[in-house]
C-alpha positions in Angstrom: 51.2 84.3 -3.4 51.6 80.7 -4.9 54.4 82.1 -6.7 56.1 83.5 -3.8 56.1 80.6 -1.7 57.5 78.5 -4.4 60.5 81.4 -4.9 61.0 81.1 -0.8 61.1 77.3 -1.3 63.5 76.9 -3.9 65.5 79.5 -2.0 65.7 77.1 1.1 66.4 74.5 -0.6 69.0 76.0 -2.5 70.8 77.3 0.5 70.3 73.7 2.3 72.5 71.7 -0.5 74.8 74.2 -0.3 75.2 74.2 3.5 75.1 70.2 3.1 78.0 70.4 0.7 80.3 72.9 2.3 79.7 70.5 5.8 80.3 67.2 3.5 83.6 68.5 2.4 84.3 70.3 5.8 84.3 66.3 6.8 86.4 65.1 4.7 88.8 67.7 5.3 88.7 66.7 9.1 89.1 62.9 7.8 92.1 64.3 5.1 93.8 66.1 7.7 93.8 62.9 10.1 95.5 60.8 7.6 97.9 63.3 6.6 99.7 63.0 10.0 100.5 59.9 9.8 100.4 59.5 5.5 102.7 62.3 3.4 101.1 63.7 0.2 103.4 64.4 -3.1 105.0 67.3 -2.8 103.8 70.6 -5.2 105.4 70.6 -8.3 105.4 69.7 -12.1 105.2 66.1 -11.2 102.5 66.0 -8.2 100.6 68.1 -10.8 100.3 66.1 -13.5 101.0 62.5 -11.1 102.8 60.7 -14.5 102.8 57.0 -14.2 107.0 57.2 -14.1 107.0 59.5 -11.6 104.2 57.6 -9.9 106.6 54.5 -9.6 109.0 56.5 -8.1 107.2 57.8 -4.7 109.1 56.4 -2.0 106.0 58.1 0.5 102.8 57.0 1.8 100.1 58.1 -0.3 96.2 57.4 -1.7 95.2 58.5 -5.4 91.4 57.7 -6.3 90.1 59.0 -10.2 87.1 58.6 -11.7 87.6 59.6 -15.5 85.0 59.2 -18.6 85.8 59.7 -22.2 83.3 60.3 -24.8 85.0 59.4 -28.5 83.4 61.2 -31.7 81.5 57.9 -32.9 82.7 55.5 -30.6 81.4 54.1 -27.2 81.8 56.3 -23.7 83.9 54.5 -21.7 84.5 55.2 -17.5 87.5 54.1 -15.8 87.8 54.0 -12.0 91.5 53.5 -10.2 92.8 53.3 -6.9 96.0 53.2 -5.7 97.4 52.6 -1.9 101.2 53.1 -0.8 102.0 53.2 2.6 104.9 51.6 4.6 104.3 47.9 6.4 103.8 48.5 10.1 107.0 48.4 12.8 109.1 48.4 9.3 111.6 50.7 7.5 111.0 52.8 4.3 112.5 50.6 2.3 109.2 48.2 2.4 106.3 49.2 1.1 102.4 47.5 0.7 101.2 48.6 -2.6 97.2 48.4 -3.8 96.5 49.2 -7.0 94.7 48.5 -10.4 96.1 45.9 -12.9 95.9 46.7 -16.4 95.7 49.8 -18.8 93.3 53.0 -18.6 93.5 56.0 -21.1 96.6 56.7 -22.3 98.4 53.7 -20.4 101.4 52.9 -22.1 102.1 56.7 -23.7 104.6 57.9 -21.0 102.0 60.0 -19.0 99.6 57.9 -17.5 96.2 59.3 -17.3 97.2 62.8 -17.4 96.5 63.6 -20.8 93.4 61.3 -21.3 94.8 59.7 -24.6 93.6 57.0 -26.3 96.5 54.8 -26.7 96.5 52.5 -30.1 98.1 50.4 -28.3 95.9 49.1 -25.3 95.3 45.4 -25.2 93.5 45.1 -22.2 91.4 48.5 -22.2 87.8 48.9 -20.6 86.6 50.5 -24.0 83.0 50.5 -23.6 82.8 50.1 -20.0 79.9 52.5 -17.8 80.1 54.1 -14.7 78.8 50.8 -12.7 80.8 48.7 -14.2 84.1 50.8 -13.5 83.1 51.0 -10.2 82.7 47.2 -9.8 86.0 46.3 -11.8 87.9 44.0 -9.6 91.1 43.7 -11.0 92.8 44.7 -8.3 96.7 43.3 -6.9 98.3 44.0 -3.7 101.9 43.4 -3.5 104.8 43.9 -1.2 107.4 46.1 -2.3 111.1 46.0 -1.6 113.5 48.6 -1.9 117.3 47.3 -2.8 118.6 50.5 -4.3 117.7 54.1 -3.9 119.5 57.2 -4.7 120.0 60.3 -7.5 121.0 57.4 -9.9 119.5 54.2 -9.4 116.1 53.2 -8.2 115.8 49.2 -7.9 112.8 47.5 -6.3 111.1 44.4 -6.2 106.9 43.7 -6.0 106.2 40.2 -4.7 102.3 40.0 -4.3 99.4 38.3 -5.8 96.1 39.7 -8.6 92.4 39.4 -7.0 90.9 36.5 -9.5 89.6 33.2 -8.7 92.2 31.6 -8.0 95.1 34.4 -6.7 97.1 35.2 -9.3 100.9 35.4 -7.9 103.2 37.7 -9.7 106.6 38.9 -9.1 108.0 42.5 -10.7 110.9 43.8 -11.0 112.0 47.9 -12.0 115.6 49.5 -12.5 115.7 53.0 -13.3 119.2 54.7 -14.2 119.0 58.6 -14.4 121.8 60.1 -16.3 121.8 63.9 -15.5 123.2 66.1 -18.5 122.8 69.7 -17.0 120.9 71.1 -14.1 117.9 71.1 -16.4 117.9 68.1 -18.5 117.7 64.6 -17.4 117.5 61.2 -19.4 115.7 58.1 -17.2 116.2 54.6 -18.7 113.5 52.3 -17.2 113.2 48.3 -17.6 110.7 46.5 -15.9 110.0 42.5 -15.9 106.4 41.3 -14.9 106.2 37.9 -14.7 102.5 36.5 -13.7 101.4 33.0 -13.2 98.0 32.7 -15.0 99.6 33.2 -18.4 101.6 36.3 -18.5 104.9 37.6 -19.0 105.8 40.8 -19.8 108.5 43.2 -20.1 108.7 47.1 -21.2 111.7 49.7 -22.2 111.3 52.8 -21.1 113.4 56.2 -22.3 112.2 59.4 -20.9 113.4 62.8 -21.7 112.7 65.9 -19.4 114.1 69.8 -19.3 113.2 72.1 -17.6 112.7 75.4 -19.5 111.6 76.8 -16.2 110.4 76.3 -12.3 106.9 76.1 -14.2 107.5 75.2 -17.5 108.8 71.5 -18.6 109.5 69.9 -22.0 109.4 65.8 -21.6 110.0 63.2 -24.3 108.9 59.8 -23.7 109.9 56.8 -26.1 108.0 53.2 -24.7 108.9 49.7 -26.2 107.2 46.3 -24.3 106.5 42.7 -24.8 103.9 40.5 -24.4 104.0 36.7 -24.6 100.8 36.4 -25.5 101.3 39.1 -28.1 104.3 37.4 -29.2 105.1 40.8 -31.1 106.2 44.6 -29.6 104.3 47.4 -28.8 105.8 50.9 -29.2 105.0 54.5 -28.6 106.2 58.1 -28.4 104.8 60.8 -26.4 106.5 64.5 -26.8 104.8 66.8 -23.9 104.7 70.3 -22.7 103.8 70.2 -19.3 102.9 74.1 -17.6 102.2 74.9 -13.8 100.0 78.3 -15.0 100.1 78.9 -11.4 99.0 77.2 -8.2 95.7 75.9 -8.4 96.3 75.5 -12.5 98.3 73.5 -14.9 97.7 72.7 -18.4 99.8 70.2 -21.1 99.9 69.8 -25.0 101.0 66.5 -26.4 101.9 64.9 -29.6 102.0 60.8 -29.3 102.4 58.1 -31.7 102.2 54.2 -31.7 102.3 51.3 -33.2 103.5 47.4 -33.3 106.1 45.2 -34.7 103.6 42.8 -36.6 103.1 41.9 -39.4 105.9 44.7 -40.2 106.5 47.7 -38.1 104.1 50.6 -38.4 102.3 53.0 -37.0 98.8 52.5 -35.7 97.4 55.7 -34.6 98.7 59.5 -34.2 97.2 61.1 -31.3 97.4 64.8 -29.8 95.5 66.7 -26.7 95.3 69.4 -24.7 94.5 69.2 -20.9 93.3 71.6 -17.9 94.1 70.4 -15.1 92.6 72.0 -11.7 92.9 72.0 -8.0 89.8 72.6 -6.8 89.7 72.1 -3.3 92.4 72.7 -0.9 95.1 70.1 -1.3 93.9 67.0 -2.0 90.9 67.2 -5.0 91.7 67.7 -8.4 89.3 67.9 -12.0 90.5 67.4 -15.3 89.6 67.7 -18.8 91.4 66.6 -22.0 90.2 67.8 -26.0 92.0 66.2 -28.4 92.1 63.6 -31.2 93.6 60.1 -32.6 94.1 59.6 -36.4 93.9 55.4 -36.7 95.1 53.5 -39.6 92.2 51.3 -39.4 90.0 54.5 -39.9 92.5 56.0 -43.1 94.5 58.2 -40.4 91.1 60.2 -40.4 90.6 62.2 -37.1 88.6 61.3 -34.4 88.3 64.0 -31.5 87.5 63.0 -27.8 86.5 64.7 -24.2 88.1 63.1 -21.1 86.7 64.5 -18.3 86.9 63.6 -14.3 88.0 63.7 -10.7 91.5 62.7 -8.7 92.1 62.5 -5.4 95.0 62.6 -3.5 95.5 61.7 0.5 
């Protein structure tokens, strides 16, 4: 008798968090479906699927993205990093000026071409939250909000401005500037050249060379080739990386993407500091606006003898 009524209970309770989940995300979907008529999601391709930080730069539409992403290193620490990023246009304004919220400063794989995609460990990260847990990602601060001006726009060119300030005691004033120039060879290869100038006034000035390579062997199927150059005055020496990718759309709800990367810096001679490479699942996993992830893969660092040392990045995105 004991034993049934314990079965019946678990039963119930069982059936009650599922009933509460389904009605939690049935809310959300209301709230989602409010913003979306008056905010305009990336559209469904390659690029909304794997949300690459160059492509991120390039939205010209209103958008949230929210990730919550941990990384356990063979031997090393487990490290959490939170983001948030807000685009939307200023009120009674044309499309041309945008308010932009986001994080300042690098997250896994910053710096490789791809963002967070891929969950790599970039060799080159200078201002990482290596070590950080899940409370203190959540309570990271670093923070900007900027205004964002539009001068140029089209197939070729893409030239803005970001005028805004960094949340620390006291406001940290920046300016930012970004010129892309697409040169298009065929209908399904493409070569961006990217420079962007940061210039912040607590002690920071900055500027980074982008060359991205992308062709498309199909609708679904995409080769891309990254090469990254930048600067840092209080580096006083260049950073530099390589990223070669195969991104894949399996099909709707699925994508996956294999990468090779390499980096290194100028000083004292240029070299190599670390060889990475990792695979990634990505999922959608609730209608059109909640993704998980998970990245396998491994860095060989020259201060470890190039020896391998794997690594799980696993988390959430969110997309309004």
């Amino acid at each position: 008798m004991n034993f049934l009524l314990m079965f019946v209970l678990l039963s119930s309770s069982e059936s009650w968090s599922q009933s509460l989940i389904k009605d939690n995300l049935k809310k959300i979907d209301q709230v989602h479906g409010d913003i979306k008529s008056g905010w305009s999601t990336m559209n469904k391709s390659v690029d909304k699927f794997f949300a690459t930080k160059s492509y991120e730069e390039e939205i010209n539409e209103s958008y949230i993205r929210m990730n919550l992403l941990t990384q356990v290193v063979d031997g090393g620490p487990t490290t959490t990093v939170y983001g948030l990023r807000l685009q939307t246009d200023f009120p009674n304004t044309s499309k041309s000026v945008k308010l932009i919220i986001k994080k300042e400063g690098e997250s896994f794989g910053d710096g490789d071409g791809q963002g967070e995609s891929l969950g790599l460990i970039n060799s080159n990260t200078r201002r990482g939250a290596s070590g950080q847990n899940l409370s203190e990602a959540l309570e990271d601060t670093s923070y900007s909000a900027a205004g964002r001006l539009d001068f140029l726009r089209d197939k070729r060119w893409n030239l803005y401005t970001d005028l805004g300030f960094r949340f620390t005691v006291p406001l940290d004033p920046f300016v930012k500037v970004r010129v892309r120039r697409r040169f298009s060879f065929t209908k399904k290869s493409i070569l961006d050249v990217i420079q962007k100038l940061e210039y912040f006034r607590v002690n920071e000035q900055s500027h980074e060379t982008v060359f991205e390579y992308k062709y498309a062997l199909s609708k679904k199927l995409r080769l891309q080739f990254t090469n990254l150059f930048s600067y840092r005055k209080l580096d006083h020496f260049y950073h530099f990386s390589h990223n070669l990718s195969l991104l894949h759309v399996y099909k709707r709800t699925t994508s996956f993407a294999y990468s090779v990367a390499a980096g290194g810096e100028s000083e004292p001679v240029y070299a190599y500091n670390n060889y990475s490479v990792a695979t990634q699942m990505r999922r959608l996993i609730h209608k059109d606006w909640l993704f998980f992830q998970i990245s396998i893969g491994a860095n060989f660092p020259r201060t470890e003898d190039f020896n391998a040392r794997g690594f799980v990045t696993a988390g959430l995105e969110v997309f309004f």
